[in-house]
N, C-alpha and C positions, 0 to 999 in steps of 0.2 A: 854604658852609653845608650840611651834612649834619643833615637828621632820619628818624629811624629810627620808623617804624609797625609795629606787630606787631598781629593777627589783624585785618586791618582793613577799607575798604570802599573802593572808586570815588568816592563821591563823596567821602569823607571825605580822599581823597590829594587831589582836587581843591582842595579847601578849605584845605589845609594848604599847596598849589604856589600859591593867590591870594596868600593868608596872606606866604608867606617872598619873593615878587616885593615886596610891597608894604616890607617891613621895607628889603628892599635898594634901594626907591627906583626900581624900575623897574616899574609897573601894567602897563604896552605889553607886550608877548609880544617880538613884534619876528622869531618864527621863520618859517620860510616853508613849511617840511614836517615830519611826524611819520614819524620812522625806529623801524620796531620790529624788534628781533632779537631773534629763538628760537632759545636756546643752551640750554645744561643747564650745571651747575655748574663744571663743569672748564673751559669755555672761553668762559664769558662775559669772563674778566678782558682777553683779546688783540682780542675782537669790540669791547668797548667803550671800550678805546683806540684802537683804528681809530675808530671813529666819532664818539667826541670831534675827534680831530684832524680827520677831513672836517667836522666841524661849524663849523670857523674858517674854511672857503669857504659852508658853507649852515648856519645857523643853524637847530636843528632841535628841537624836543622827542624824545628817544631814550627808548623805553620798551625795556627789555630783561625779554624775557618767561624766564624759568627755573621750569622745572618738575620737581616732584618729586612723582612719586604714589604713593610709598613701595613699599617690597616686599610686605608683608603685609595684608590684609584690613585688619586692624585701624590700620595705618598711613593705609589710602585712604579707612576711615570719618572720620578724625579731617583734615578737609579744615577749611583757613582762607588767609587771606592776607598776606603778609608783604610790609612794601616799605619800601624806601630810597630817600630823594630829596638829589637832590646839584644846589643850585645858586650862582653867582657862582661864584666863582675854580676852584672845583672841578668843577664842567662846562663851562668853557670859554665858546662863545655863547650855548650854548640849556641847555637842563635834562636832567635824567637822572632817571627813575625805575626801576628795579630791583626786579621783580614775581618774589617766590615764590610759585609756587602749589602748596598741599600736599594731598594726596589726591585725591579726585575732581575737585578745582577744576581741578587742571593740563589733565582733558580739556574742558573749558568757558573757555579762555581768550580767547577772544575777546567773551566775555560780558563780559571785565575790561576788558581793551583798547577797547571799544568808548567809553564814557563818556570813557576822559584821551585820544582822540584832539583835536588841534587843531582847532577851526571853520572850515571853507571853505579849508581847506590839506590839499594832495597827501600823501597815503598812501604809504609803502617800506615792504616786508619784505622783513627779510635772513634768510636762515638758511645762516650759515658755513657749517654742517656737520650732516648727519642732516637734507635738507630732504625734502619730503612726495613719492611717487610723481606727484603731481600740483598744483603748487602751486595752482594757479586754480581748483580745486576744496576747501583747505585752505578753513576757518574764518577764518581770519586771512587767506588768500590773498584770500580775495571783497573785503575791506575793503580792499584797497589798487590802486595804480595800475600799482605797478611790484613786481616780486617780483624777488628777487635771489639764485640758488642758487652753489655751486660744484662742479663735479666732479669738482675737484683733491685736493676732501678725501673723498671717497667711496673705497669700497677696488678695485671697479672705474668707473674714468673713464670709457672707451670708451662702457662700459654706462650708465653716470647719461646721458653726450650722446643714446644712441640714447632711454633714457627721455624724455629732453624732448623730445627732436625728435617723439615720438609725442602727444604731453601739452603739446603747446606750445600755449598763450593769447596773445594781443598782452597787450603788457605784460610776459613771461618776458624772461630773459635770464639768463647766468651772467658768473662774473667768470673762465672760461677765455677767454672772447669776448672780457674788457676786457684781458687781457694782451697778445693781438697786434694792440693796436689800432697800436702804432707800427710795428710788423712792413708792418702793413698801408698804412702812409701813406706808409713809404719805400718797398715796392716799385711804388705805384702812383704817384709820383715820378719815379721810373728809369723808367716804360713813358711816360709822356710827353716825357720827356727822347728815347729813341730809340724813334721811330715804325716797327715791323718789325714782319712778320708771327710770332707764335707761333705755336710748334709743340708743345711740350710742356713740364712743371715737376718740378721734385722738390724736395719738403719734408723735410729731416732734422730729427728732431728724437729724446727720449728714447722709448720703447717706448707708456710708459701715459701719454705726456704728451696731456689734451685739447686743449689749443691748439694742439697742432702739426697734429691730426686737422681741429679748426674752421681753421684757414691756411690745409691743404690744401683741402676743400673749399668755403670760399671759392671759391678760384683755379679751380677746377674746374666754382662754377655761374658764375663771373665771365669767367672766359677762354673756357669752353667746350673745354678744350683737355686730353689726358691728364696725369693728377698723380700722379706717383708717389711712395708714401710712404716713406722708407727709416729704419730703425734707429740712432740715433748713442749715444755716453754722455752727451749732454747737457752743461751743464743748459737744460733745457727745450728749447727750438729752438735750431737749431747754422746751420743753412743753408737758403738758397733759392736756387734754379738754376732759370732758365726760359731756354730753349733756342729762340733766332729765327734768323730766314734767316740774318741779319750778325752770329749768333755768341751767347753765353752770358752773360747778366745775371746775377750774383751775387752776392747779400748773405750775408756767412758772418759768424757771430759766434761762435768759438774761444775766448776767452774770458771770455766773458758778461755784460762792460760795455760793450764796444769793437769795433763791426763793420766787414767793410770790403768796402766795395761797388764793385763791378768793372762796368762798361757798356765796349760793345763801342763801340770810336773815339774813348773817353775815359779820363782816367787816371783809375786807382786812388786812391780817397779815404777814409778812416774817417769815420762818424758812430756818434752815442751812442747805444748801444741797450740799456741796460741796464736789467736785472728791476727792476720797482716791487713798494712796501711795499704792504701791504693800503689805507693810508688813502687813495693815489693813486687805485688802483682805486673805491674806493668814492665819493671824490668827484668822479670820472670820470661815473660811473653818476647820480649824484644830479644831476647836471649838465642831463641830459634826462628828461624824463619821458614821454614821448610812444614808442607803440611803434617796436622796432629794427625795422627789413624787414629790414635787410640781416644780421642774425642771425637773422632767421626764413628768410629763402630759404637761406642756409649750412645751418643747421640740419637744413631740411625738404631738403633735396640729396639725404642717404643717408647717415646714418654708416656704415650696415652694408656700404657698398662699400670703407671703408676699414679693414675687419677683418684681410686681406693685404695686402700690398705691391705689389699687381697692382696698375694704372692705375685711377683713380678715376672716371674719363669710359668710359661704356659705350661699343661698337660695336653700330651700330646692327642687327647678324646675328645677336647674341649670344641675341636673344629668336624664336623661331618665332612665325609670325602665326598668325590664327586660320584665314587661307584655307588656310596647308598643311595643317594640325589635319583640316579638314573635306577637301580632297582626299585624303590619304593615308586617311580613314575608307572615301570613296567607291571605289579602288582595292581596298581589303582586300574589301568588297561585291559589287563587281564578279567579284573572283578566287573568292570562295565560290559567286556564282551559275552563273558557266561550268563547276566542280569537279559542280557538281549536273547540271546539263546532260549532261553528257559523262556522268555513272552513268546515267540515263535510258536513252539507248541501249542500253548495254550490256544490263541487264535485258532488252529487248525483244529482241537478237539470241540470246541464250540461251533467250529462251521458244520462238521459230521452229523453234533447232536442237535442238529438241530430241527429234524422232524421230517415229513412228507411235503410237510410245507415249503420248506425252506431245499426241496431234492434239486427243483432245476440250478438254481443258484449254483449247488454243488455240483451241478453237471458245465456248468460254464466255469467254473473255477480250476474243470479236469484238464483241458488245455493248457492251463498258467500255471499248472505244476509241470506240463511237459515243455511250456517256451525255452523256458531257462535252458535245458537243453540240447534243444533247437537253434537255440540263438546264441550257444556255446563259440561257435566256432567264430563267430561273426566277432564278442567280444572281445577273441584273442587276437583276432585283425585289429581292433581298434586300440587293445593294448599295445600290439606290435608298432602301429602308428604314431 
């Protein structure tokens, strides 16, 4: 059942979603979370086929927010609301509304969104693509529990992770995090399997790939151990090599369904490693609601240490303390005050030698070597003051 509302209101979609439950014989809601994505025109159609299909593991009301606030003045006066609601066979478990917002509305959407959220049921926002410098400070971010960005589809990746890791909320998360999640379960598999000491890892993966950035420093707040990034052509991550006493653990995945994982004192095996579709991801993430630590401590680690190719685990010399800082000040101190010392004299042996001529001078000068201590006491008054 598809019905089409033009310039319409909040409550008025509400009435119309009781309205067409009730026609199809279902009053119950039955959903258990509201998923909203804020997309723009061009790439609502790929987000909300993703989220229809996760909806057949969580049942959900999907508001997909699209905004348009025209090019011109006169486009952004002329502001109203437009929405499409698609239920039964055509949304799958739960419902779908489809919110245009035209002129000044589109900056005010959470004013819309507020009303057709579900009662006493968890809050998602996704936004595929073009999500906010800060989501937990967005409008729409305040109202939800879980925020879901990507910064695969950003034009720099590297850059969107280090953006979040500074702007990070409980509750963030991106779907570069949900793609090494199987990365992440085989190798911490194989470390149980052989009990050795680490020594060091290397992450290959493509250039601007984030997940291969979030892998490595994973391993790196996890193992505690140096991670070196290296360059491959992909796709996406190619390999992991971590390097222990009894020799070289690696899972390489060549070509990009079929990995095969190498432990030292054991044979060589393949498991399935191959890239998921958006819906996996997403009904990955819908899965938990409850904040990730373990993408906030990855996160909060340091992007910015994996900007080169240089090992991602600091040494701990790398940084000057604050006691050198302060000795090397008090040396430099020291060497100015001795420089002045040593001129001192000097003056004094030049005024001496300096002839018959020059006697009374030195006799006016015999006073001002005795003021100073004449005027001793007086100083200490003034320092007392």
């Amino acid at each position: 059942m598809n019905i089409d509302l033009t310039d319409t209101t909040s409550s008025r979609i509400n009435a119309e979603l009781v309205k067409a439950r009730r026609a199809l014989g279902s009053p119950a809601t039955g959903m258990v979370l509201t998923l909203v994505i804020v997309t723009d025109e061009g790439n609502h159609y790929d987000a909300l086929k993703a989220a229809s299909g996760a909806s057949k593991e969580h049942p959900s009301r999907i508001l997909v927010v699209v905004r348009r606030p025209g090019r011109s003045p006169r486009d952004r006066a002329q502001h109203r609301l437009d929405a499409e609601l698609r239920m039964g066979s055509e949304a799958g478990s739960g419902e779908i509304v489809i919110l245009r917002l035209h002129g000044e509305l589109s900056s005010h959407s959470h004013s819309v969104v507020l009303p057709l959220l579900l009662p006493d049921a968890p809050v998602v926002v996704w936004w595929p693509e073009d999500a906010p410098e800060n989501p937990y400070q967005d409008m729409l971010g305040k109202l939800a529990q879980r925020r879901i960005t990507d910064a695969a589809a950003t034009e720099d990746p590297v850059g969107a992770l280090g953006l979040r890791a500074e702007t990070y909320a409980p509750g963030d998360t991106d779907l570069s995090w949900t793609r090494i999640t199987p990365w992440r379960s085989m190798l911490a598999a194989s470390l149980d399997q052989k009990h050795s000491t680490l020594e060091s890892a290397v992450v290959e993966g493509e250039e601007y790939n984030p997940s291969s950035e979030l892998l490595a420093l994973w391993l790196a707040e996890r193992l505690r151990i140096p991670v070196e990034r290296k360059i491959s052509d992909g796709p996406g991550i190619t390999a992991v090599r971590l390097e222990t006493a009894d020799g070289q653990i690696c899972l390489d995945r060549a070509e990009g369904d079929l990995a095969e994982l190498a432990v030292p004192g054991q044979p060589d095996r393949h498991v399935a490693l191959q890239r998921r579709s958006t819906v996996e991801l997403i009904s990955e993430e819908l899965r938990r609601l409850d904040p990730d630590e373990a993408y906030a401590e990855a996160i909060g680690y340091g992007v910015n240490k994996l900007a080169t190719p240089d090992p991602v685990h600091p040494t701990p010399a790398a940084t000057p303390s604050a006691g050198t800082e302060a000795q090397a000040q008090q040396q430099t101190q020291e060497q100015a005050q001795a420089q002045t010392a040593e001129a001192v004299p000097a003056k004094g042996k030049d005024a001496k030698g300096a002839g018959p001529a020059k006697k009374p001078a030195a006799k006016q000068q015999a006073p001002a070597k005795k003021s100073p201590a004449k005027g001793q006491p007086t100083a200490k008054k003034a320092a007392g003051q």
